[in-house]
C-alpha positions in Angstrom: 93.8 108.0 97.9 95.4 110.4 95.7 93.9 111.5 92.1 94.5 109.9 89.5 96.5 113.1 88.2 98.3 114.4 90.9 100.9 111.0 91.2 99.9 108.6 89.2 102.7 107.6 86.4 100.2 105.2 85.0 96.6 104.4 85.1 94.2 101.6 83.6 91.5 103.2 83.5 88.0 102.0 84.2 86.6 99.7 81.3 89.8 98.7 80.2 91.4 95.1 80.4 94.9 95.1 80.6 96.4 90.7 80.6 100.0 90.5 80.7 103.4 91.5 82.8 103.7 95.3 83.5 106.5 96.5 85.4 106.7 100.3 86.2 108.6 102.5 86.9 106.8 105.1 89.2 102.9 104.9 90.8 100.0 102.8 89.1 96.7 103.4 89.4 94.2 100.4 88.2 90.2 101.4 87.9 89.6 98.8 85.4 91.0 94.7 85.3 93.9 93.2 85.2 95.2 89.9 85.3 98.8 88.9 85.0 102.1 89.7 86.6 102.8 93.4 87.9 105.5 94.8 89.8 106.3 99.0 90.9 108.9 100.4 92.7 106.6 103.0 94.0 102.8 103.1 95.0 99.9 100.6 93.3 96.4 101.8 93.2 93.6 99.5 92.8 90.6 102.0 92.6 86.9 101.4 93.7 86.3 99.9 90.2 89.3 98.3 89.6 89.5 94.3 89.6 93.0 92.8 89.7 93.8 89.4 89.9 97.6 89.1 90.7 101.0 88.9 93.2 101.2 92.7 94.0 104.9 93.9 94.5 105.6 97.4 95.3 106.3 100.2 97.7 103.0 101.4 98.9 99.5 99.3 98.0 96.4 101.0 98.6 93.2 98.8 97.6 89.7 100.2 97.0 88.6 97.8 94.8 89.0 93.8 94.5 92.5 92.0 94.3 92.5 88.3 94.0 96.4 87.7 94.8 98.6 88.6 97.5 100.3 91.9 98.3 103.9 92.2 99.5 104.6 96.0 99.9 107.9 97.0 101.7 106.6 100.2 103.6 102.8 100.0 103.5 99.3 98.3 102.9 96.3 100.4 102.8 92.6 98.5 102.4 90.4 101.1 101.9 86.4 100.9 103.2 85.4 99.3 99.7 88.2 97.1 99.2 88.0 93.0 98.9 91.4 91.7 98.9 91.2 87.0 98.9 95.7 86.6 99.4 98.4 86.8 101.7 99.2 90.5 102.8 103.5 90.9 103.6 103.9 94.6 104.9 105.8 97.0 107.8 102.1 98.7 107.8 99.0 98.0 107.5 95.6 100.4 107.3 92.4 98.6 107.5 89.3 100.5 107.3 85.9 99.5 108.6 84.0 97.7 105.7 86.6 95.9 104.3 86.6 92.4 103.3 89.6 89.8 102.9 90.6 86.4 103.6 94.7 85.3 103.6 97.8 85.7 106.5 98.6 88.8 107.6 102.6 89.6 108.3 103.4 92.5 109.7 107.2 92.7 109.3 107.4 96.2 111.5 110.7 96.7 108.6 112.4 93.4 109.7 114.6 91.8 106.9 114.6 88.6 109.1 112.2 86.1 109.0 109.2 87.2 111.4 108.4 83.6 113.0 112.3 83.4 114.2 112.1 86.9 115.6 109.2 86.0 117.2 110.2 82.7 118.4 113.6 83.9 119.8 111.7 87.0 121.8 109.4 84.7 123.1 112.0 82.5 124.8 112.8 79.3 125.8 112.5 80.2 129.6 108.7 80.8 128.8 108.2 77.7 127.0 109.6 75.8 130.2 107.1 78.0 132.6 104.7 76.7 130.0 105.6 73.3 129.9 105.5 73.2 133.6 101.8 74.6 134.0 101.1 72.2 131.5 102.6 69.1 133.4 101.1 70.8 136.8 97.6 70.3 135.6 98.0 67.2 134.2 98.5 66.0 137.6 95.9 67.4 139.1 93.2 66.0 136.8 94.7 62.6 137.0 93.9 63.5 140.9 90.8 64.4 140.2 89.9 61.7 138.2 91.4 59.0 141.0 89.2 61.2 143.4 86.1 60.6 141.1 86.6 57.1 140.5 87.6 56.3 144.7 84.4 57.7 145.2 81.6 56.0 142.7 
């Protein structure tokens, strides 16, 4: 996580309650709460201390602290040890230390523009689906064997 000086455009610091939109241009950092609609173009910082209850939008998110909301970063996620994040995570990357806490779907878009369950879908075939289907119908039948076999011999 970087210092608050070295990048940071904008900080909230810890103690302070920020409610309302924010829209930045440049890195935020958040130690202390906020609640309301935020958007950045760059990196968002939610620090050990900081408690953020909102949709996330930005480049980079890196969470130390708690976000109730979800997080929809076009390059990367980062949940640090000490993080708590309860929301949907939308991301190319994503770090997740040991320690961390969170609860919501994960997508891992891997820089796709198209929608993930398609891509997914389509690479997964409809030539497997058949092999699938016929495994499926395979054992089927041989239960309903088994089952005549069971009941032949009561």
């Amino acid at each position: 996580m970087p210092n608050k000086n070295d990048t940071t455009n904008c900080i909230i610091g810890e103690g302070s309650i920020f409610d309302g939109r924010f829209y930045v241009n440049g890195s935020i950092m958040i130690e202390g709460k906020f609640q309301g609609d935020i958007r950045t173009d760059d990196q968002l910082i939610v620090g050990p201390t900081g408690k953020v209850k909102t949709d996330i939008q930005a480049r980079k998110v890196t969470i130390a602290g708690t976000l109730i909301g979800n997080i929809n970063a076009s390059e990367e996620v980062t949940l640090l040890h000490t993080g708590k994040v309860l929301g949907n995570i939308t991301t190319p990357k994503l770090s997740v230390e040991q320690g961390v806490i969170t609860e919501g779907k994960v997508t891992i878009t891997s820089g796709q523009a198209d929608d993930t369950r398609k891509i997914i879908e389509e690479s997964f075939g409809t030539e497997t689906e058949d092999a699938f289907s016929s495994i499926i119908k395979e054992k089927k039948k041989e239960k309903s064997r088994d089952k005549e076999k069971d009941d032949s011999g009561k």
